[in-house]
LUMDREN-970477 format. One record per atom (N, C-alpha, C): x, y, z. Coordinates in steps of 0.05 Angstrom, whole numbers, padded with zeros to 5 digits, always signed. Example, Ala and Ser with C-alpha at 12.3 -4.5 7.8 and 13.67 -1.06 7.14 Angstrom:
2
+00264-00114+00156 +00246-00090+00156 +00264-00066+00156 +00257-00045+00142 +00273-00021+00143 +00258+00001+00157 
***
This chain:
285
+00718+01732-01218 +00689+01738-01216 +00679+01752-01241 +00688+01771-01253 +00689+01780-01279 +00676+01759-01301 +00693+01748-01300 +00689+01724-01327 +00661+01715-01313 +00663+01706-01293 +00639+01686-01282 +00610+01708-01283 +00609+01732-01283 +00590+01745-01284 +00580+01749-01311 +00607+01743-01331 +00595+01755-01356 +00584+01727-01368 +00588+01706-01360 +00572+01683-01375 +00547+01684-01360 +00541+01689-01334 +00521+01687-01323 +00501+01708-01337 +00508+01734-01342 +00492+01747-01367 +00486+01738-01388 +00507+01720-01406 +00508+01707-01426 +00481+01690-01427 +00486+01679-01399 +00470+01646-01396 +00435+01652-01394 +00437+01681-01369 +00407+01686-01372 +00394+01698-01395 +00411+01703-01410 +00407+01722-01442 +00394+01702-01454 +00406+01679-01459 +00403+01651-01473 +00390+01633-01463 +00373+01643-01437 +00354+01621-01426 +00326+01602-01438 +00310+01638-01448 +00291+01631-01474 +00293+01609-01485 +00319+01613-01503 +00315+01599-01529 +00324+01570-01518 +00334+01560-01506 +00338+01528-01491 +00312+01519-01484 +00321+01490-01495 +00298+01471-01480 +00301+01472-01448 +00272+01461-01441 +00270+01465-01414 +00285+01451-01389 +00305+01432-01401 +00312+01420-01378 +00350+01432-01382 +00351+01453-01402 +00370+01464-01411 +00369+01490-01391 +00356+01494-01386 +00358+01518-01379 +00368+01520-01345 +00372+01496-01327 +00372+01498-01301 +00404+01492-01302 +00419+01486-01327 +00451+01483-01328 +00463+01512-01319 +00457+01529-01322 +00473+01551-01308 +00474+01552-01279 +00439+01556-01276 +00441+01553-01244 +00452+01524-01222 +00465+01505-01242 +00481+01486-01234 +00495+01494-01235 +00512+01499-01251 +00542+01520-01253 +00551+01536-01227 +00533+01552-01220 +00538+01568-01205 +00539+01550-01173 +00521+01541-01173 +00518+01525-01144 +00546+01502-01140 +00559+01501-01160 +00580+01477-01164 +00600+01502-01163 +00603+01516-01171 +00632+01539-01174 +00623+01557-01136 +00598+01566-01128 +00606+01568-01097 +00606+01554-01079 +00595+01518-01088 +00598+01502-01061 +00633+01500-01069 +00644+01499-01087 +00668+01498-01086 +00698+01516-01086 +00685+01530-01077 +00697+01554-01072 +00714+01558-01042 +00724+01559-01033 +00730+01564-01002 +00714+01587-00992 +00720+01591-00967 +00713+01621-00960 +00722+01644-00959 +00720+01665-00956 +00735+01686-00953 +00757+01675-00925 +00745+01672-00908 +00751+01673-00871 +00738+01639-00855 +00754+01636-00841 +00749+01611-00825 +00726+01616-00807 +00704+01606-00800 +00679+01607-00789 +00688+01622-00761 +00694+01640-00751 +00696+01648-00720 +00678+01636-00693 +00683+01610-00682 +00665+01604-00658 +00662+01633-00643 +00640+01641-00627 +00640+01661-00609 +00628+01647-00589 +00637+01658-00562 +00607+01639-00531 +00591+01670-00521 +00602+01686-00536 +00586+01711-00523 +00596+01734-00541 +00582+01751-00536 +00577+01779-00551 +00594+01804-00531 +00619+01813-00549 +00632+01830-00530 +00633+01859-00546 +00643+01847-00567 +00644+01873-00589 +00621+01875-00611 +00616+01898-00612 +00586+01912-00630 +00601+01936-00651 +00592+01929-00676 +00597+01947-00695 +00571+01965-00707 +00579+01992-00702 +00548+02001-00708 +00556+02026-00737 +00547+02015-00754 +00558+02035-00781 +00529+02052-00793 +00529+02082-00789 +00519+02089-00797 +00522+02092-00825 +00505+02091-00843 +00496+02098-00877 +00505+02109-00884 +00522+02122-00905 +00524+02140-00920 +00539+02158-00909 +00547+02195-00916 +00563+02202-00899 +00583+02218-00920 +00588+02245-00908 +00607+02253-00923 +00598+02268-00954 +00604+02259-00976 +00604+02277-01003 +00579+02257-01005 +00575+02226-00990 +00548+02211-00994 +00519+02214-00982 +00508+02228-00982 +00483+02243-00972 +00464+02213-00971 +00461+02193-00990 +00437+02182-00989 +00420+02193-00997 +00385+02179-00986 +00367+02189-01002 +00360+02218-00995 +00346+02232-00997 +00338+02257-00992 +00314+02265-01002 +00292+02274-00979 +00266+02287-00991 +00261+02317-00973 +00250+02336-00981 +00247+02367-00965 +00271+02362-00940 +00292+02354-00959 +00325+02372-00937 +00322+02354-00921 +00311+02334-00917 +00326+02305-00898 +00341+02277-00909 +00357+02283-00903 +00379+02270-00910 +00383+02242-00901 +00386+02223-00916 +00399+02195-00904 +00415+02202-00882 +00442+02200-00882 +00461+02205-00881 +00464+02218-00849 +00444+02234-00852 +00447+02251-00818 +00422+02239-00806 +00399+02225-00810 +00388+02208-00797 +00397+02188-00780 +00415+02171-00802 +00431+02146-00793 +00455+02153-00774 +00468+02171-00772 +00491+02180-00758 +00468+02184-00724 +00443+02199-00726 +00432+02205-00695 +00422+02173-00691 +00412+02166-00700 +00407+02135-00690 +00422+02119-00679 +00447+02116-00700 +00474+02102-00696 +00495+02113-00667 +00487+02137-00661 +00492+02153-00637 +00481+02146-00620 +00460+02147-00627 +00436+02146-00599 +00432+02111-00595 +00436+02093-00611 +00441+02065-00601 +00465+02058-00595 +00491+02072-00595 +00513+02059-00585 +00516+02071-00557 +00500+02097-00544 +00496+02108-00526 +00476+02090-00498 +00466+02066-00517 +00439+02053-00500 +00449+02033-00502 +00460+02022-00516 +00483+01996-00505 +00497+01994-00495 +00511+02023-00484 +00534+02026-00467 +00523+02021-00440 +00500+02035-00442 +00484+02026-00425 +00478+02003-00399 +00455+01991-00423 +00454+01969-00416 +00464+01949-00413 +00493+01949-00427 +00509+01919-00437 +00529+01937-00434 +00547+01942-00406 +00565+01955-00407 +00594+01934-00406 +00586+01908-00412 +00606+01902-00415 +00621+01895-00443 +00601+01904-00460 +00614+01903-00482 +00626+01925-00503 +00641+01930-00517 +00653+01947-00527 +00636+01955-00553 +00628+01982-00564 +00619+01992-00583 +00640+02011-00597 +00642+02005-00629 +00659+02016-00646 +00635+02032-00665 +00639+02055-00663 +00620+02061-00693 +00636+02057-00716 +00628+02057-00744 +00642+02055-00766 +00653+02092-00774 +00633+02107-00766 +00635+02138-00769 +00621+02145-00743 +00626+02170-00732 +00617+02183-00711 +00613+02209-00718 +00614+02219-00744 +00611+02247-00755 +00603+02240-00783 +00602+02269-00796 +00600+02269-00821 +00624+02260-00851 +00630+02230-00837 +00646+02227-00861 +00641+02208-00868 +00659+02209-00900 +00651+02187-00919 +00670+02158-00917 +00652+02137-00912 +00675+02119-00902 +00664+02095-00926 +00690+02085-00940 +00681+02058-00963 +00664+02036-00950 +00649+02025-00976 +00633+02004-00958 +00654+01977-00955 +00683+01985-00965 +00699+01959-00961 +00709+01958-00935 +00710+01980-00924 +00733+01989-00899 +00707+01991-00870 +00682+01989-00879 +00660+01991-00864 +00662+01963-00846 +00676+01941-00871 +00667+01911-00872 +00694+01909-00844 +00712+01918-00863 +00745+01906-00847 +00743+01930-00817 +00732+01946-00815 +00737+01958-00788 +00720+01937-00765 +00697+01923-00777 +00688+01900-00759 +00705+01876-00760 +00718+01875-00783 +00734+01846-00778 +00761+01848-00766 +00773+01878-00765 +00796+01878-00751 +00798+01881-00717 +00766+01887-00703 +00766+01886-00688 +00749+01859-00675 +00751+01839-00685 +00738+01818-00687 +00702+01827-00673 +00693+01844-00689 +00665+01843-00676 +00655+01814-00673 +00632+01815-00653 +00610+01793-00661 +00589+01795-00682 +00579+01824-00680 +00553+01833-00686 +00558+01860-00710 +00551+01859-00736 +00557+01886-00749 +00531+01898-00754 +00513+01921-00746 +00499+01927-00747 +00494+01949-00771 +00490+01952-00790 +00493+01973-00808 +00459+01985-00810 +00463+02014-00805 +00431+02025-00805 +00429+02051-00825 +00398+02041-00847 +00399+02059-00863 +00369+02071-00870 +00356+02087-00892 +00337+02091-00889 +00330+02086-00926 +00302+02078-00925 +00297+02068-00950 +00274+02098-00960 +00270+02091-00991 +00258+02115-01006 +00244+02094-01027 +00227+02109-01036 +00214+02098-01056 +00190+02115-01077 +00186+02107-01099 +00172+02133-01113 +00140+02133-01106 +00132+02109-01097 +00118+02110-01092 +00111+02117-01050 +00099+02145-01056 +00108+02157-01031 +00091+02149-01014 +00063+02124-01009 +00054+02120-00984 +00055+02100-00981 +00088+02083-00987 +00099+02060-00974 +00121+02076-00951 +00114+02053-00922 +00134+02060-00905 +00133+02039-00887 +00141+02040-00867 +00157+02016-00856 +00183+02014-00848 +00195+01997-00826 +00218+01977-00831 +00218+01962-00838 +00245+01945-00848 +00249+01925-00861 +00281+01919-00851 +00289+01897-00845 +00318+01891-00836 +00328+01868-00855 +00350+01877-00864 +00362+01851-00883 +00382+01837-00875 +00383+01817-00883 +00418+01797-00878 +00418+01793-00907 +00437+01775-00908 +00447+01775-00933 +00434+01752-00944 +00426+01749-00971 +00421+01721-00985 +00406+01733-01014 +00401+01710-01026 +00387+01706-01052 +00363+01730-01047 +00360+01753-01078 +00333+01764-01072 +00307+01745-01073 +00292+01758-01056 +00262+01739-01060 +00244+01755-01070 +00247+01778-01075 +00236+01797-01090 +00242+01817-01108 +00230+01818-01119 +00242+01842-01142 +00254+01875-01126 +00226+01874-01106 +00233+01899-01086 +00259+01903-01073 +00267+01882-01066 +00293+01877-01056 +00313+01879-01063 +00318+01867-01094 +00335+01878-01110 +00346+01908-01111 +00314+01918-01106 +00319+01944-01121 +00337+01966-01097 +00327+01949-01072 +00338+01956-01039 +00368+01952-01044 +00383+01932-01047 +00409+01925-01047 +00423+01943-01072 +00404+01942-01099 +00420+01968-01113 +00422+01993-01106 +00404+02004-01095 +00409+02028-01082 +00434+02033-01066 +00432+02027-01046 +00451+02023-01023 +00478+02015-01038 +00493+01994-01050 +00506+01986-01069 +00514+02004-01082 +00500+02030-01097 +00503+02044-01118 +00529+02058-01102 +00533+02068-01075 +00547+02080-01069 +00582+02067-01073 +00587+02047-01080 +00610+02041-01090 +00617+02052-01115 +00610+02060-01126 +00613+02080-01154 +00626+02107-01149 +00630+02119-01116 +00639+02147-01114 +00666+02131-01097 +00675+02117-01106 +00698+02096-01089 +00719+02093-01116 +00746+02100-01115 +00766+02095-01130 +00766+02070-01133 +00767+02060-01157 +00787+02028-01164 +00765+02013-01158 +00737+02017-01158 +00717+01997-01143 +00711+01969-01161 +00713+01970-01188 +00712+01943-01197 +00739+01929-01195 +00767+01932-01180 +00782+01916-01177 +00779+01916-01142 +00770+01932-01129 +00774+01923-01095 +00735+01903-01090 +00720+01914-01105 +00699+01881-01099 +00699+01869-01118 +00721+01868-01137 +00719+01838-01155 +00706+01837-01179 +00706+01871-01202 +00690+01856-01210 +00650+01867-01217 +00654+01872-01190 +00625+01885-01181 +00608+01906-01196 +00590+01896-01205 +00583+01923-01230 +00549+01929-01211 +00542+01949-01197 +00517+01947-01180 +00501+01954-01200 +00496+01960-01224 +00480+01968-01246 +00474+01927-01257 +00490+01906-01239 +00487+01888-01247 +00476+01863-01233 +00443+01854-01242 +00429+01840-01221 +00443+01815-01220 +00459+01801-01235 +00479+01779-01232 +00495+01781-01211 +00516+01810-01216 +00533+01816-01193 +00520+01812-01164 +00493+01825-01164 +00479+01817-01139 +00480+01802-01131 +00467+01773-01147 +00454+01746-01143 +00492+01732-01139 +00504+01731-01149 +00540+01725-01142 +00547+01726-01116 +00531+01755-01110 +00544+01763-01077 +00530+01757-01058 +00508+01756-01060 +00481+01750-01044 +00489+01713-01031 +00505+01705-01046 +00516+01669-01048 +00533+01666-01014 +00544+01694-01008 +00570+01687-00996 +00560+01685-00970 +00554+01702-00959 +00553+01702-00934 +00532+01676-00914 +00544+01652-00916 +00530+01634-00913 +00527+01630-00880 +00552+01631-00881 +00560+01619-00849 +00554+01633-00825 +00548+01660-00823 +00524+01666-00805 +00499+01679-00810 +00489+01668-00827 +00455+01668-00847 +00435+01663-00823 +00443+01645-00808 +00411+01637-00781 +00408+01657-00754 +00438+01663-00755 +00453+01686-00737 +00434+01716-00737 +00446+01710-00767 +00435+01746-00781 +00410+01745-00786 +00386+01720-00789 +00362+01725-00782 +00352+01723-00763 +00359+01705-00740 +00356+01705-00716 +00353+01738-00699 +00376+01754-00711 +00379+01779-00700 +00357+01796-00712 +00356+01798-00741 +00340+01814-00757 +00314+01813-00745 +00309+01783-00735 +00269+01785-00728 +00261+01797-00710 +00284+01795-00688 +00280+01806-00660 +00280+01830-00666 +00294+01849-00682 +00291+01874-00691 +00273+01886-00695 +00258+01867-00725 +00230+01874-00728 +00208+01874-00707 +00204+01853-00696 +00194+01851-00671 +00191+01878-00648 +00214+01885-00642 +00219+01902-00623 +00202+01923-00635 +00217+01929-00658 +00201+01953-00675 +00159+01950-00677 +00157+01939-00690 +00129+01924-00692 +00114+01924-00662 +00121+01916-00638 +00114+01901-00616 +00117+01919-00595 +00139+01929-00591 +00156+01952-00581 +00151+01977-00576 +00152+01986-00605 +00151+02019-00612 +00113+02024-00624 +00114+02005-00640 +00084+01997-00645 +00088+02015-00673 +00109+02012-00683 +00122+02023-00713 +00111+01997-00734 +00102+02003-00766 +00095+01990-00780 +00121+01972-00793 +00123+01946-00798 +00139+01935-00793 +00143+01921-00824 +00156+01917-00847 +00153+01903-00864 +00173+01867-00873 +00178+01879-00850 +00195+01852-00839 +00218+01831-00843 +00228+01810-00834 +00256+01805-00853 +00260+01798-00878 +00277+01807-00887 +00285+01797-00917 +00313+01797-00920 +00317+01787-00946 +00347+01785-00955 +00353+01793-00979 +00380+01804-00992 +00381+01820-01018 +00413+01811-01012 +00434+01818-01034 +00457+01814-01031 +00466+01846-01024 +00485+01854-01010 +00484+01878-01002 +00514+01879-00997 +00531+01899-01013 +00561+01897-01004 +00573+01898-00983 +00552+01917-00959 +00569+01925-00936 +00571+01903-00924 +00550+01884-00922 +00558+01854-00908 +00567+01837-00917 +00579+01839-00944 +00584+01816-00961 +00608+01800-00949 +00631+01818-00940 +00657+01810-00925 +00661+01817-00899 +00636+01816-00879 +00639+01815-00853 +00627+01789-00844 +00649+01786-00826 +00657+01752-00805 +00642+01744-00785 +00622+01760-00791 +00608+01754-00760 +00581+01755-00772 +00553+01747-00751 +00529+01759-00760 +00515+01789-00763 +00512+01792-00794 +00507+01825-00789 +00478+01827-00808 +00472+01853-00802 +00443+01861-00802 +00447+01896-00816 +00426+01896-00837 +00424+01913-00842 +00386+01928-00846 +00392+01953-00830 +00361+01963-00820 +00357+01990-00836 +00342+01982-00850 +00323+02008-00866 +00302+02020-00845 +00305+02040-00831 +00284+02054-00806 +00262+02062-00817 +00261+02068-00841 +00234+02083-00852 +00244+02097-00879 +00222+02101-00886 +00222+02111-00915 +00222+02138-00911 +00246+02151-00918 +00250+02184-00927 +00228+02192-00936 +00223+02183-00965 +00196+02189-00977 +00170+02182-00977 +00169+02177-00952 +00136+02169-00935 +00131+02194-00916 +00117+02215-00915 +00114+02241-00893 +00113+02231-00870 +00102+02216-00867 +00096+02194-00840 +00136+02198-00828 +00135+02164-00843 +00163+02168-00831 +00181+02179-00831 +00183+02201-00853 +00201+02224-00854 +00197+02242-00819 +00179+02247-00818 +00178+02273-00792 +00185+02240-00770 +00172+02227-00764 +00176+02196-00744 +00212+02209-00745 +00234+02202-00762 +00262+02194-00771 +00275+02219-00760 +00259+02239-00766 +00272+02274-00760 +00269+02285-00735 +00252+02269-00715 +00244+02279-00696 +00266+02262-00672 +00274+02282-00648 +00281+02272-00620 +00273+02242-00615 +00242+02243-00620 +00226+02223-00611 +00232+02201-00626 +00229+02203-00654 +00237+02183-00666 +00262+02163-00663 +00279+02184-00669 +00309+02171-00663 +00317+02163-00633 +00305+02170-00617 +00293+02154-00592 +00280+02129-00594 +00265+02133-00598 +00249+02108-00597 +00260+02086-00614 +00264+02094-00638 +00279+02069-00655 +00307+02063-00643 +00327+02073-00632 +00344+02068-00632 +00339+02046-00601 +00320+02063-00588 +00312+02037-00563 +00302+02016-00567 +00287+02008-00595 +00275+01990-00606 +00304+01954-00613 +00320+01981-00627 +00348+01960-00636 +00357+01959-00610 +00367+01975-00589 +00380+01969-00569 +00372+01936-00559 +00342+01943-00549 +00327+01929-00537 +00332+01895-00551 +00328+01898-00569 +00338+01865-00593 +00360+01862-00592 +00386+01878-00591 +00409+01870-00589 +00411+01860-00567 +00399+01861-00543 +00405+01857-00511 +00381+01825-00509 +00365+01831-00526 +00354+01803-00524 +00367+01781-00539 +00382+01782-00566 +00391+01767-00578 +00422+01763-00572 +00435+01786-00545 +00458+01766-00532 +00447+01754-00511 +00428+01760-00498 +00422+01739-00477 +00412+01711-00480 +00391+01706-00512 +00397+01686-00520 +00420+01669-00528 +00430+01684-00545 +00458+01676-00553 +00477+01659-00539 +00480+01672-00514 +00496+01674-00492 +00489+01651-00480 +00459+01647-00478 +00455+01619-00465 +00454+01586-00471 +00456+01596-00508 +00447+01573-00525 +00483+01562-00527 +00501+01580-00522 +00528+01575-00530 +00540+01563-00495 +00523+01577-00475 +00536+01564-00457 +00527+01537-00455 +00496+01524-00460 +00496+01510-00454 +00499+01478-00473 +00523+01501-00489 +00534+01476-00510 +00562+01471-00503 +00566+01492-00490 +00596+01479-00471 +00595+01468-00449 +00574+01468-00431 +00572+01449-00410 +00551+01428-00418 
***
């Protein structure tokens, strides 16, 4: 992946100066080197939803974003609490693993493999977004794919950046330079095989949120994002609000908040196995 990243720098470096029908040979390249690629993992059939992975953000010596002493990090841990507490719930027949249940720092490689060793269905990763410009806020839920925006980009480097406080990190993701929008656009390629899954889930999210809670909603998108890059199942990653929006800062810090949002995801997770559930049964009978 190395080599393949550094020509892809090379190639967009050298796009300019090519004629115009020169210039779409790289992005041939690449689409010919990952349709031919194998996969990481053999596609997992599922007929139902038993196991749920719920990874809170950040954690540990990783704080995340931070504005007046609120923390990523201990947001996402009460949410991630307070939704695996409401699925137990409601959906008591299925098993909930958090990735952390306290304040620790857990890699975003081992985030991936604690869902794949317990063959989740569903990997839910929940985090909170920031921005300088402080009267943007919202959710926003991602799966994985190609950015469609610049904004997005800038969403998946963030989050991403945290592989840099990780030993050995350009030999355990390959390579991976998060200071690098190639590296992105490389990773953003993989996760193909449950792409309709992971938006299927993501909308109902938004939805819930938007419809639900009656929370401002900025809706699905996709960015390449490490923590899902090597998980086997359909997974989702939820930005609750912007730290640096006052709005949703006190919304994120409050009882209420982390209430309500976390009943928001509950609520979509319980709607999108009961779809799930029915579309698979009634492909076996």
């Amino acid at each position: 992946m190395k080599t393949l990243i550094s020509m892809l720098s090379t190639n967009l470096t050298k796009q300019m100066y090519l004629p115009k029908w020169e210039k779409i040979v790289p992005f041939l390249v690449i689409f010919i080197f990952v349709a031919a690629t194998p996969p990481a993992s053999k596609k997992i059939y599922r007929k139902n939803i038993s196991t749920i992975v719920i990874d809170a953000g950040h954690g540990g010596h990783d704080p995340g974003c931070m504005t007046n002493n609120v923390r990523e990090k201990d947001v996402t841990l009460a949410i991630a609490l307070a939704l695996g507490s409401k699925l137990k719930d409601q959906l008591p027949d299925v098993k909930i693993i958090y990735t952390r249940s306290g304040d620790k720092f857990v890699e975003l490689w081992e985030r991936a493999a604690i869902a794949n060793r317990n063959n989740a269905d569903l990997f839910i990763s929940i985090h909170c977004n920031a921005s300088k410009n402080t009267s943007i806020n919202g959710t926003e839920t991602f799966a994985m794919g190609l950015h469609k925006a610049d904004e997005n980009l800038e969403v998946a480097k963030r989050e991403n950046d945290v592989v840099l406080l990780e030993d050995d990190y350009m030999q355990r993701y390959e390579g991976f330079d998060p200071s690098s929008p190639e590296s992105h656009i490389y990773f953003s390629l993989f996760q193909n095989a449950y792409m309709d899954q992971s938006i299927k889930l993501a909308a109902r999210v938004e939805n819930q949120i938007s419809t639900g809670i009656k929370r401002p909603s900025r809706g699905v998108k996709q960015a390449g994002f490490v923590v899902l890059w090597k998980t086997k199942m359909p997974s989702i990653l939820i930005e609750t609000g912007f730290i640096s929006n006052k709005k949703d800062r006190e919304f994120l810090n409050s009882e209420t908040g982390v209430e309500n949002i976390s009943s928001a995801m509950a609520n979509a997770i319980g709607e999108y196995k009961k779809s799930f559930e029915a579309v698979s049964s009634s492909k076996i009978n």
